[in-house]
C-alpha positions in Angstrom: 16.3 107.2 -128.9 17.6 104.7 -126.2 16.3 100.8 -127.3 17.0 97.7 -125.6 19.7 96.5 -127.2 22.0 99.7 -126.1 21.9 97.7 -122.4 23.5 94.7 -124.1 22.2 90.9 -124.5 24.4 89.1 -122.6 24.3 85.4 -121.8 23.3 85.0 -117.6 24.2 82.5 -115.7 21.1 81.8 -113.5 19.5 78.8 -112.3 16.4 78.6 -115.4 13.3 79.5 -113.6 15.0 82.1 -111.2 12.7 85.0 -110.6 16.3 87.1 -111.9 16.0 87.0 -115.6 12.8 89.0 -115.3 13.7 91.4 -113.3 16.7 92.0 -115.5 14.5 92.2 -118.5 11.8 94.7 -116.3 15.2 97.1 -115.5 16.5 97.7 -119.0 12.7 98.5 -119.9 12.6 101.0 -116.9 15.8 102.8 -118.5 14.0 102.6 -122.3 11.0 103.9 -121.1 12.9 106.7 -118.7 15.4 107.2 -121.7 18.4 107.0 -120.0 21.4 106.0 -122.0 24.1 103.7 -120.2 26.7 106.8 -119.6 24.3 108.0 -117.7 23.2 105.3 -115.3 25.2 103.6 -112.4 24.3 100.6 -111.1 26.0 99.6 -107.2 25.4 96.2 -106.2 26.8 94.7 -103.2 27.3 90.3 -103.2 24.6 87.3 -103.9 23.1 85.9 -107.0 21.0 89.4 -107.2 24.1 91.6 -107.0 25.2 89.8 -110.3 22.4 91.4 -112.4 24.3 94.8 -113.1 26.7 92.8 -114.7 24.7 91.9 -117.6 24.2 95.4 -118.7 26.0 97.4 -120.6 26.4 100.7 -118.1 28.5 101.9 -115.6 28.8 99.1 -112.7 30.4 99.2 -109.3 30.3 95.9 -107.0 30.4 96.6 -103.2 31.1 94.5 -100.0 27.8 92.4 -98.9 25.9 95.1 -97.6 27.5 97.8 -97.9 26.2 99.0 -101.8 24.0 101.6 -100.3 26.7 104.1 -98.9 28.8 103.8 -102.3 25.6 105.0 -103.9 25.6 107.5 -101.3 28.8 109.1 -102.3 28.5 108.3 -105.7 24.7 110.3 -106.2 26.1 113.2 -104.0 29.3 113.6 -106.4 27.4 113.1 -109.4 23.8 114.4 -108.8 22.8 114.4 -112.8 23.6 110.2 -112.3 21.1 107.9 -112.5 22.3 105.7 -110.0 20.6 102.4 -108.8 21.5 99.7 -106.1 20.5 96.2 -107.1 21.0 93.2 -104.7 19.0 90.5 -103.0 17.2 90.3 -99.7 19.9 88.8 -97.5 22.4 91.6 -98.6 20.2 94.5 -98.1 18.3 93.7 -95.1 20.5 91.5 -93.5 24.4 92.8 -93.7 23.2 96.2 -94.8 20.3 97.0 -93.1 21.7 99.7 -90.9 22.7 101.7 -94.1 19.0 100.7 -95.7 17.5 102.4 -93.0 20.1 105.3 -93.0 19.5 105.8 -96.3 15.6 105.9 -96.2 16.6 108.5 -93.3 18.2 110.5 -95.0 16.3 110.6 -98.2 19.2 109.6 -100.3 17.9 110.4 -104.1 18.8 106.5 -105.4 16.5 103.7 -106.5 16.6 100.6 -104.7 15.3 97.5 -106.7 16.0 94.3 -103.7 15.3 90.8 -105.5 13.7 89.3 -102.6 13.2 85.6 -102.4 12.6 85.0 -99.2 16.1 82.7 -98.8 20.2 83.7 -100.0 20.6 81.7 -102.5 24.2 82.7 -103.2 25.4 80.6 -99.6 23.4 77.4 -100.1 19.9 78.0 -98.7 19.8 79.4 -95.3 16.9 81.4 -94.6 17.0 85.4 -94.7 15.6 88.6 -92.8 12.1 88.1 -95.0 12.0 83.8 -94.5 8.4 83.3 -93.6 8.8 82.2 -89.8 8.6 78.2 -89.0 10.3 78.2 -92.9 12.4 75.2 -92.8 16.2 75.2 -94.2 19.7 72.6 -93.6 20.7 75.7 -91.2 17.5 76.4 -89.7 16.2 72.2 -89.6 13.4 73.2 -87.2 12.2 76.2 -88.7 12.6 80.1 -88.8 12.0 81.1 -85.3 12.0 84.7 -86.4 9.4 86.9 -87.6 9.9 88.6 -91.1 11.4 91.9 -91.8 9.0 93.6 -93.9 11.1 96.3 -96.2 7.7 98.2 -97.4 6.3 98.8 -93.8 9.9 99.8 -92.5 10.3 102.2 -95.7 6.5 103.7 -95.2 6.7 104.1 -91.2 10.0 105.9 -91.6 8.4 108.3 -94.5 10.6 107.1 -97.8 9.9 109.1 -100.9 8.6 105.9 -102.8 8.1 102.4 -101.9 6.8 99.8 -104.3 6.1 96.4 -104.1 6.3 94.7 -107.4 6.2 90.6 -108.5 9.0 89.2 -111.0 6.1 87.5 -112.9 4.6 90.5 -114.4 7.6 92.3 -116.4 5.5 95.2 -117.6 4.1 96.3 -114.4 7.5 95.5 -112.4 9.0 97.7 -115.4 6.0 100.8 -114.9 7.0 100.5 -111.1 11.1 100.9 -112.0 10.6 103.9 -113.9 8.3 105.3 -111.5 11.0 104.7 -109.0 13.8 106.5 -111.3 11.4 109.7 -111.4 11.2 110.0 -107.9 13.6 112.3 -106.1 14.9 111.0 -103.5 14.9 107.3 -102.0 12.8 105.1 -103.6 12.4 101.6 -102.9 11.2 98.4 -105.3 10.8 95.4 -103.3 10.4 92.5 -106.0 9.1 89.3 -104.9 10.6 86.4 -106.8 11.7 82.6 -106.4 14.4 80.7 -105.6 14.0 77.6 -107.6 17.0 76.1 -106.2 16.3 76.6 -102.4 13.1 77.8 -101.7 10.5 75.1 -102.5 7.8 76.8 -100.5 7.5 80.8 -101.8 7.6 79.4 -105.6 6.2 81.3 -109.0 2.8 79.2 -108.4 2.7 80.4 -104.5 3.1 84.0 -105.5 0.9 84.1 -108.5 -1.9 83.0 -106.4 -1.4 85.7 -104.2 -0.4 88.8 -105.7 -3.0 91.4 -106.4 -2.5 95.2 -108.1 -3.2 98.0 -106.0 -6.4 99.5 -107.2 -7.1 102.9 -108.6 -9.1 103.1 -105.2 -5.4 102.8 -103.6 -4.4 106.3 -102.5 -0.8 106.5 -102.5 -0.3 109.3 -100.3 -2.2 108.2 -97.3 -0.4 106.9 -95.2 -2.8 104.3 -93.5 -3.8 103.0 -96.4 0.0 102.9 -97.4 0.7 100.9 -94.0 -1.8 98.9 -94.6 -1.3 97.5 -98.3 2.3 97.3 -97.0 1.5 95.2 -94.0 -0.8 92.7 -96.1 1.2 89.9 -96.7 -0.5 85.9 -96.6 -3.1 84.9 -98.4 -3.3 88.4 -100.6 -0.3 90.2 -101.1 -0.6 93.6 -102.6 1.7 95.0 -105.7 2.0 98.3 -107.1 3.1 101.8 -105.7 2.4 101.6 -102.0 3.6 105.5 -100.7 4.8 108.5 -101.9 5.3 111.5 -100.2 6.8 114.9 -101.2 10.0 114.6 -98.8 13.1 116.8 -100.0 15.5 114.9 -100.6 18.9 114.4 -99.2 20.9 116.4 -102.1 17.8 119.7 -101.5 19.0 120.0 -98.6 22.8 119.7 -98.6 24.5 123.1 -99.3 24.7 124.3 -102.5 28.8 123.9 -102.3 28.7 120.2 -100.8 27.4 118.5 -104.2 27.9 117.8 -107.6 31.8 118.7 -107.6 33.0 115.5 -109.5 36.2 113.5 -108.5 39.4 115.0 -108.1 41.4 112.2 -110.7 45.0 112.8 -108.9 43.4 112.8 -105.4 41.8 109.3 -106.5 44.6 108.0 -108.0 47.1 108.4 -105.2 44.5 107.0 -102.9 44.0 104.0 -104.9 47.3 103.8 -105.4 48.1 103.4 -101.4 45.7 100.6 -101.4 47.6 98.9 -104.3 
């Protein structure tokens, strides 16, 4: 039986307060509760204060460019279809530098599980605001206010038919944890959108702001329609909605590949003597 303490209890480095520590607590539950030892999960992160969570577990960990963690997990999930393999990193990383390959990968229903710490700001650079900074939010590099409107990760996910999107709130571990395990299930691209704060940066979308406003999706909620789904996912102000948004029943990328194109493993000489030119 997998427990906690297989995923290691490693000292973090976060700013106290920071919506992280949660979700890292709300991830190694997701893994207990799915059972999945750390041989047999991958986590591919890409750069930011987010992309640093993999590090505190004990399980295989690869750190991409800023970005670009998406198409390792890709190549990785197509080599090694029996992986459980997860990308973790922030807002700015994954809608910002990598949003082309966030919305290649909801595409192509690439059988991953995306869990994006979203707080609204990147908090790795010093503050500047982010694709999902609320517009007229004021930073030192935007002084007069985000002149942008939000990029909103559920609604793009939903409109474009992901397998599983999710919107889930770092201040409620055990539902954020029910929503990551849900997400592992899923075959084919799932997406958790966790809203968190900043406490270093973002003085405006704090724990207090979204505690006031985050609500569960009822058992009313009807995951597979997908007005309702575009709807809860479009709801964002006053009332913010949690919980699985959409599913669908999608094949995913790997169903449909050729039998012969996945799950071959790595070639150990080919890789060495490529990594070995890059030396």
């Amino acid at each position: 039986m997998i427990t906690l303490d297989d995923f290691g209890t490693y000292e973090t480095a976060w700013c106290p307060g920071c919506g992280n520590f949660s979700i890292l607590e709300a991830v190694k539950r997701a893994l207990v509760m799915k059972n999945i030892a750390p041989h047999r999960a991958l986590f591919v992160s890409g750069i930011g204060q987010a992309a640093k969570a993999p590090h505190y577990l004990n399980a295989n960990v690869f750190n991409g460019l800023h970005g670009r963690a998406l198409p390792v997990a890709t190549g990785a999930k197509i080599a090694a279809p029996d992986l459980a393999v997860i990308v973790e990193s922030g807002d700015g990383c994954v809608y910002g530098e990598g949003g082309n390959h966030f919305l290649a990968a909801v595409r192509r229903n690439i059988d991953v599980t995306l869990i994006v710490h979203n707080n609204q700001i990147y908090g790795l650079t010093k503050g500047q605001a982010s694709p999902t900074s609320m517009e007229g939010f004021v930073t030192k590099a935007q002084p007069q206010g985000v002149r942008s409107a939000p990029f909103n990760p559920a609604a793009v996910a939903v409109t474009m038919g992901a397998r599983f999107v999710a919107r889930g709130f770092s201040g409620m571990v055990e539902h954020l944890a029910g929503l990551i395990a849900e997400a592992l299930d899923c075959p084919g691209f799932a997406l958790v959108d966790v809203l968190q704060p900043c406490v270093s940066f973002n003085k405006v979308n704090t724990f207090g702001w979204y505690k006031e406003r985050v609500r569960e999706l009822g058992p009313d909620h009807d995951r597979a329609d997908f007005d309702r789904a575009i709807r809860a996912a479009m709801t964002i102000g006053e009332t913010i909605p949690i919980g699985v948004i959409f599913e669908n029943a999608r094949p995913s990328f790997i169903e449909r590949l050729p039998a012969s194109a996945a799950g071959k493993g790595v070639d150990a000489g080919t890789l060495k003597a490529v990594m070995d030119h890059f030396r």
